[in-house]
Structures are given as C-alpha cells and as structure tokens.
N, C-alpha and C positions, 0 to 999 in steps of 0.2 A: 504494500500500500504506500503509497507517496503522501511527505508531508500536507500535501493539497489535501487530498482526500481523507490523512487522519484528522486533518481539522477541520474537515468539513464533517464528517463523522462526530469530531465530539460535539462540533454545533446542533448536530442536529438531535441528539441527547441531550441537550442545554434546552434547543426549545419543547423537545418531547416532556420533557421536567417543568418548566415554565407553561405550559398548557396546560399541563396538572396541576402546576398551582392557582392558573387562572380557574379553573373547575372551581374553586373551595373560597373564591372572593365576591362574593354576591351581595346583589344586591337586588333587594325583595320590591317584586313586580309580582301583578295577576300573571297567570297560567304556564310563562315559561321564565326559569330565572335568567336573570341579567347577570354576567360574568364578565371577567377579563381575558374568559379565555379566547373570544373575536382576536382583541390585540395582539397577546402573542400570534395566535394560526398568521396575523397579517404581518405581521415582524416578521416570521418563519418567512412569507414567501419572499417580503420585500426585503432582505437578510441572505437568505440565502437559495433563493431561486426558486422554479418550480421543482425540481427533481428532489433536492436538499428538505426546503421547505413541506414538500408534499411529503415528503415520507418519513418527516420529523411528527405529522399528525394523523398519518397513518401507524407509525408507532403507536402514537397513546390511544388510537382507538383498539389496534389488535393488544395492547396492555389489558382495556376495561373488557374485553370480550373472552381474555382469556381466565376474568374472574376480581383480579384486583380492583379497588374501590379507587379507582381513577375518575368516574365520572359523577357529575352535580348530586348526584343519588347513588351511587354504589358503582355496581361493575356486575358482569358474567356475560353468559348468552341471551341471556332473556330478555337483556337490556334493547334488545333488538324490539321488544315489543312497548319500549317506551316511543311514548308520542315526541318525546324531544330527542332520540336517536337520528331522526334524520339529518340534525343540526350536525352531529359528530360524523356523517357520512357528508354534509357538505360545506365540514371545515377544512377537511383532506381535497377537493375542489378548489374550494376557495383559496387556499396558498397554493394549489397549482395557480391556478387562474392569475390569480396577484403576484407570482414570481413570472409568468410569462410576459404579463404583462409590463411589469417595471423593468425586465431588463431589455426589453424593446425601447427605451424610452430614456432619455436626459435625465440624471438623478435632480430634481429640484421636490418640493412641497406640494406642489400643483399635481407636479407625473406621478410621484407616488401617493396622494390622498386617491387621484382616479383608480389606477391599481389595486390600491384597498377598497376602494367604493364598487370595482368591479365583482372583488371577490365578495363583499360581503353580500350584493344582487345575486350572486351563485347560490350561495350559503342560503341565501330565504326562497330561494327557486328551487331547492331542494327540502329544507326544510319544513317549510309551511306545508305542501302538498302531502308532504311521510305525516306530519302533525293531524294533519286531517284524516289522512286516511287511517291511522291506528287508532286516532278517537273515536272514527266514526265505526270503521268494521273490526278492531277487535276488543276495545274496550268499552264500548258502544255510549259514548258520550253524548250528548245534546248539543255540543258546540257545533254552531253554524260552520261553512267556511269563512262567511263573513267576518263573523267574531273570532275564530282562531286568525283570520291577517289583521284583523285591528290588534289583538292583543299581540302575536308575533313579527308584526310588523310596523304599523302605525306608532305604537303605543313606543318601539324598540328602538325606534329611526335616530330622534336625537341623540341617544344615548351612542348607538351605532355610529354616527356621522360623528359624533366627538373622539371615538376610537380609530376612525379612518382617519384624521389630521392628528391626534398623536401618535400611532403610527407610523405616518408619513413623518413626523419632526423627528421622534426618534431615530427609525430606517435611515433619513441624512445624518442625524449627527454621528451614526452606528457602521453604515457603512465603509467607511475607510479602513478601519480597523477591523473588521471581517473580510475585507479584502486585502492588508496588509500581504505583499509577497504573492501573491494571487495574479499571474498572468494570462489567465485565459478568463478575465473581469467577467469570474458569477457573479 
C-alpha cells in the first residue's frame, strides 16, 4: 500500500468514527432526528472524494448492520426495517454525489456548499421515499407522504442548509492539509 493510500485509509476510519459520533449529537425534532451526522457524510465526500468519502459511510453502515449500536437507535439487520434506514443508504450516495461533485469544481465556499446541497437532495430523494414506504407497508403508520416530507424535509431544510455552508467552510479550510503531499489532487 502506498503512503497515498494508507492515509487515505486512515481518513476514511476518521470519518467512518466521526459519522458515528455525528449519530449520538441530536437534536430533538418531530418524526426523524436531527444529527450531525449530514456534516461529516459531507466532509467525507468534500474531504476526500467520492470513492474515499463513499466508503468511509459505507463503512459505518455495514458496522450498524452487522449489529453494533452505530446508529441514532441501535444497530443489527432489522435496522433495515427502520423508517429512517433509508437516510443511512442515502448518506453513502450522498458523499459519493458531493465528492464527484466538488472535485469537478474550483475549491471556493460557493462550489463546495452546491456539492453539499447536491448531496444532501440525494440523501432526501432516497430517504423520504424508504421513510414512507416502511411507514406505510411494514409498520403501517398513518403518516401521509405529505406529512412525512414536511417533517423530513420542510421542517429539516434550515437546519440542513446550515450544515451544507459549514461544510463547505470547513472542507476549504481542511482541504490542504488532507491533500498535503497528494499528487494526483483527491
């Protein structure tokens, strides 16, 4: 393995860790919790690319699946029939999406908030949709779709759109320094 790659390796253990701890930082909203873990998955991608970033939160999902108490509520397989599961299948999206995106792009505030704004429109284009459908066919909930995108998404936006521009401030001030010695500019 080449120094490129063992540090990109341990970065991507840094943010698989750091995702995990965004899981356990909430902050109490109706029907789906608010967490920090958007910012890292968008750190992750605009950090260290799609490939790095995507598989830094495929990690902590194959963690929670394989049992450990990784996510907002626990861990195992079952987790699959949580309504807020489809968030964790489209945070792994989402730092693809937002590392594709930002290394196409000028490192400035602007290119990387869109980046993060792109990935977190993944992230609820996958989410909302899993949200609905386990409420409605296996847990048989009453919530509308309407009412689950007001709550998972209306109600989440600001809060969201604050995480996409710190993000994007961090990722510039972060980036030199994960690219330090890095010649092929992930």
């Amino acid at each position: 393995m080449t120094q490129n790659n063992t540090r990109y390796a341990a970065y991507t253990g840094l943010f698989t860790t750091l995702i995990i701890l965004g899981a356990f930082i909430k902050i109490p909203v109706p029907v789906i919790p608010f967490t920090l873990q958007f910012l890292f998955v968008s750190l992750a991608g605009l950090l260290l690319g799609a490939k790095y970033g995507g598989l830094s939160v495929f990690i902590y999902a194959a963690l929670g699946l394989a049992g450990l108490p990784v996510f907002t509520a626990g861990g195992g397989i079952t987790y699959v029939v949580f309504p807020t599961f489809g968030y964790i299948i489209g945070f792994i999206f989402s730092a693809f999406v937002t590392g594709i995106i930002s290394t196409k792009m000028q490192p400035n505030t602007k290119n990387y908030m869109f980046a993060s704004f792109c990935g977190l429109i993944i992230l609820h284009i996958i989410g909302i949709p899993y949200y609905y459908i386990i409420s409605h066919y296996v847990i048989q909930n009453s919530l509308t779709f309407k009412e689950i995108f007001l709550f998972c998404f209306v109600y989440t936006v600001p809060g969201d759109l604050l995480l996409c521009l710190l993000s994007a401030r961090i990722a510039l001030k972060l980036k030199p320094f994960i690219n330090k010695g890095n010649d092929d500019g992930k």
